[in-house]
N, C-alpha and C positions, 0 to 999 in steps of 0.2 A: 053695327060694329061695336057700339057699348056695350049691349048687349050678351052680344059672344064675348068680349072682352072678362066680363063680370061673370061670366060661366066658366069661364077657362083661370080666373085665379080663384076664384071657391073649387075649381077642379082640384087645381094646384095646393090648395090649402086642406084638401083631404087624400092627400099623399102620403103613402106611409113613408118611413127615413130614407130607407133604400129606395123604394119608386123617386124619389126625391133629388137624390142624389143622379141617378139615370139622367132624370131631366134638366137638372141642372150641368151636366155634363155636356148633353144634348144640346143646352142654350150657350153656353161657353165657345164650343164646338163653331157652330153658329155662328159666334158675333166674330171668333178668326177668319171665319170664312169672307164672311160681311165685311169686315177690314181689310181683308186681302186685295177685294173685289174692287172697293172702294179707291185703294191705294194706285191700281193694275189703272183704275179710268182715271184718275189724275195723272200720272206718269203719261197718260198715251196723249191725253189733251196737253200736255207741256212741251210743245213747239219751237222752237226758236230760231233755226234755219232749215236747209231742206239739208237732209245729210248725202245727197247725189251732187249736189252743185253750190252750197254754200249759200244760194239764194234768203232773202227773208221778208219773201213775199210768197204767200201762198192761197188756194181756196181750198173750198171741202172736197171733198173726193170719192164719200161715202162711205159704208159703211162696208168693212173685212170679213171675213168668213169665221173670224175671233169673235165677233163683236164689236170690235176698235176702229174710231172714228177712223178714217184715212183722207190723205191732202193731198192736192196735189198743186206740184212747184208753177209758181206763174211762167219760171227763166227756161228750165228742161223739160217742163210737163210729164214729169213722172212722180207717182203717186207712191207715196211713203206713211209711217203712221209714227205714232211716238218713240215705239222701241228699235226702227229703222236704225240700222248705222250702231248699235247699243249690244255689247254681249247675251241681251235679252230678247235679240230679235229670235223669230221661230223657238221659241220656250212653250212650253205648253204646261198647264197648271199655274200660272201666273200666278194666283191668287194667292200661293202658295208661297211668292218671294216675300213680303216682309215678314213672315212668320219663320222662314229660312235667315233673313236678317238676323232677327235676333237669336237666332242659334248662331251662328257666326260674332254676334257682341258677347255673348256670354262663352264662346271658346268651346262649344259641342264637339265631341268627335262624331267621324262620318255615321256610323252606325245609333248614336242615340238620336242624330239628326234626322235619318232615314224613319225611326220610332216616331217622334216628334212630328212628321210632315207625314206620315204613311206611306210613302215612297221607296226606292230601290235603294241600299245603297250606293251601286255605283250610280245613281241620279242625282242621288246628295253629294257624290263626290265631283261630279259634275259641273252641280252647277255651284257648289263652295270654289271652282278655280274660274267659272265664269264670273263669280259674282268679285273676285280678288286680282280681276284684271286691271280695273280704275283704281285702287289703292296700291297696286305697284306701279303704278306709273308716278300715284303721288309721292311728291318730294321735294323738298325747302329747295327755292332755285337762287337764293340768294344767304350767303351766310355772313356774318358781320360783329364786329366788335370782336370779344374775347373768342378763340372757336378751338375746343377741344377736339383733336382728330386722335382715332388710334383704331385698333382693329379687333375684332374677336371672330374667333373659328368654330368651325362647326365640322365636323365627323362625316366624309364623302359616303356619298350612303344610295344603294343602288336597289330602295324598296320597294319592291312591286314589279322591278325589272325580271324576268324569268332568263333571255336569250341574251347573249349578246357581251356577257360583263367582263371587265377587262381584267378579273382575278376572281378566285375561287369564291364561290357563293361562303356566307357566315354567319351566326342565328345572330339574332336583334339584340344590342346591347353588349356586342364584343368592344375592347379595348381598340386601338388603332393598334397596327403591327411592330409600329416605330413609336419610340418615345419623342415630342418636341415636334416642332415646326416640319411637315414633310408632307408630297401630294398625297396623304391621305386626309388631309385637315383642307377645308376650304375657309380661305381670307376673305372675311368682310369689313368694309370701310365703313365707319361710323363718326361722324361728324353731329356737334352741336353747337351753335352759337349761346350764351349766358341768357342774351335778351332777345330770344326768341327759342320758347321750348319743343318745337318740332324736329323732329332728329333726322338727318342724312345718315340712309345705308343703301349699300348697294354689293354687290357680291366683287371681289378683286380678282380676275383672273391669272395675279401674281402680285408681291411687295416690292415690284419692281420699279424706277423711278415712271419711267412711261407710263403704264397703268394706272395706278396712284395718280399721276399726274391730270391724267386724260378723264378719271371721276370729280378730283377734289377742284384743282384750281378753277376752271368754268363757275363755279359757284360762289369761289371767294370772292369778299368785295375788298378794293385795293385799301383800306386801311384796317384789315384784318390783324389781330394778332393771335398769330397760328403758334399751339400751344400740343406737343406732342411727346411720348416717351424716347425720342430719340432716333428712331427709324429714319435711317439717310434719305429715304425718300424726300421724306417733308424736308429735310434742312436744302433737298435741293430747290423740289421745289418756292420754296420761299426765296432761295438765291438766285432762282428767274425770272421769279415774278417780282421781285423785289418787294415780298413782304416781311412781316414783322415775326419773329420768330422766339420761340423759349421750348427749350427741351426739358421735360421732368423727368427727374432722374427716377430710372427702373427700381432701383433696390428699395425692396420692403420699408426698410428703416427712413428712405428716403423721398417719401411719395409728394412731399409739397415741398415749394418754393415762396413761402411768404403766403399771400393771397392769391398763389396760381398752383392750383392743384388739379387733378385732373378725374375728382369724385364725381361729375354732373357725368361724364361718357361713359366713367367704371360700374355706377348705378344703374347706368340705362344697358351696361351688359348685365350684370345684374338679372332685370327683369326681363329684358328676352328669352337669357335662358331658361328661367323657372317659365315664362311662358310657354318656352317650345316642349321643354319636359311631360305637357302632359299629352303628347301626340304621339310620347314614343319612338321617338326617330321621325327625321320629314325627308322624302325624298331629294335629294340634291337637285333634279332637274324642278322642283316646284319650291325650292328655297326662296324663291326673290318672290313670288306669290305670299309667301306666309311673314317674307321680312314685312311687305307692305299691310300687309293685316294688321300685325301686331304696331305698326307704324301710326296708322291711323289709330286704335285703341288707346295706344300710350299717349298720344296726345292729344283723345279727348279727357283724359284723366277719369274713367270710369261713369262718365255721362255722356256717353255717344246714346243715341236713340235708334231702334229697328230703320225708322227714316231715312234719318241719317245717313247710317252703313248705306241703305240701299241709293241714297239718290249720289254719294259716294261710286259705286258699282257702274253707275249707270253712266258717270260721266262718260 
């Protein structure tokens, strides 16, 4: 084994630039694969109940047609493996998901992702909404202390739909038809407490008091002071909940109140938008997929890791 070891880097050392470069491409190649692999057998060996019965007692089960160990429940005796019950169950190319991760941390679109993994792209695009099922679900379940609410809208947008559309088809990047607030703008609710930087968003099915109501208050903690541009929603809700309430006033000239301003939620519209801008328009029916994408990214503040994203995904 030393031997050929020592043959194979004097091989290696008499490589012209380009043979050189081939190979080292080849070994790159390689060690993605090898990490993929790696990553594909920790996930399957990470166990923790049985996802048929909740149980968290189990044996071995043997071995899948994958490769992937398999267990089976001591309560229901049915045999499961690690990606059981996971948007990753029946995937094929595994090895292929954290190197998908990080296309997904770095904001790829479908087609250089598809380049990137060698794949279809509708299989990238596939598995970019498998993999943005656990990060829309993520979301602050309690919000506290100071908490900025307000909303920002996003352009009803009906990409990729061919049949079916409830108005005349129109090329990518037309105006809305109506100027200002109208069903062609879709409302999202965006909440953030001071002292904890993780953001609530979720799509409004209207600025109506009940809707509003039925996202935001569940989340507030009763000594909140809920802090918004005015929207009667919030002032109702606070007069039911009986929380603490301050309206900043809308006009330009007039954006703060002392020490309560409402920069921490206007920023974080801010950079959704420059984020969603490079996707070109996003489906309306996969909006609450890309809110939670961009969800989790913003608040690992640019050091999320491929891992990361994925064991996120996986929840």
């Amino acid at each position: 084994m030393v031997n050929a070891l020592k043959k194979m880097v004097a091989a290696i050392q008499a490589l012209s630039a380009a043979d050189f470069r081939q190979v080292a491409a080849t070994v790159k190649e390689r060690l993605k694969q090898d990490d993929g692999e790696l990553a594909v057998r920790e996930r399957a060996s990470q166990v923790e109940r049985c996802p048929h019965c909740g149980a968290t007692a189990w044996g071995k089960g043997g071995v899948g047609r994958a490769g992937l160990p398999r267990f089976r429940c001591n309560a229901c005796g049915v045999t499961f493996n690690g990606f059981t019950g996971t948007p990753f169950a029946y995937l094929k190319q595994r090895e292929k998901l954290q190197a998908h991760a990080r296309c997904l941390v770095e904001g790829f679109s479908i087609r250089r992702t598809a380049a990137e993994l060698g794949i279809h792209r509708t299989t990238a695009f596939s598995w970019r909404h498998r993999c943005l099922i656990g990060p829309e679900q993520r979301n602050p379940s309690v919000l506290g202390g100071i908490v900025e609410a307000d909303e920002t809208y996003f352009l009803r947008s009906f990409k990729g739909q061919r049949t079916g559309l409830p108005r005349p088809a129109k090329k990518r990047g037309m105006p809305a038809a109506q100027r200002g607030l109208s069903p062609e703008q879709i409302p999202v609710l965006t909440a953030q407490s001071r002292s904890a930087p993780p953001v609530f968003s979720a799509i409004l099915p209207s600025r109506k008091f009940h809707d509003v109501d039925a996202l935001l208050a569940p989340r507030l903690a009763p000594d909140v002071l809920l802090m918004t541009d005015g929207l009667s929603a919030y002032r109702k809700i606070s007069a039911t909940h009986g929380l603490a309430y301050r309206a900043v006033p809308p006009h330009p000239q007039k954006k703060t109140q002392g020490m309560l301003p409402l920069n921490n939620i206007n920023a974080y519209h801010s950079r959704l938008k420059a984020w969603m801008g490079r996707f070109r328009g996003v489906a309306s029916r996969y909006l609450a997929n890309y809110l939670g994408w961009h969800r989790l990214l913003d608040a690992a503040r640019q050091t999320l890791t491929p891992e990361e994203f994925l064991a996120a995904s996986g929840d």
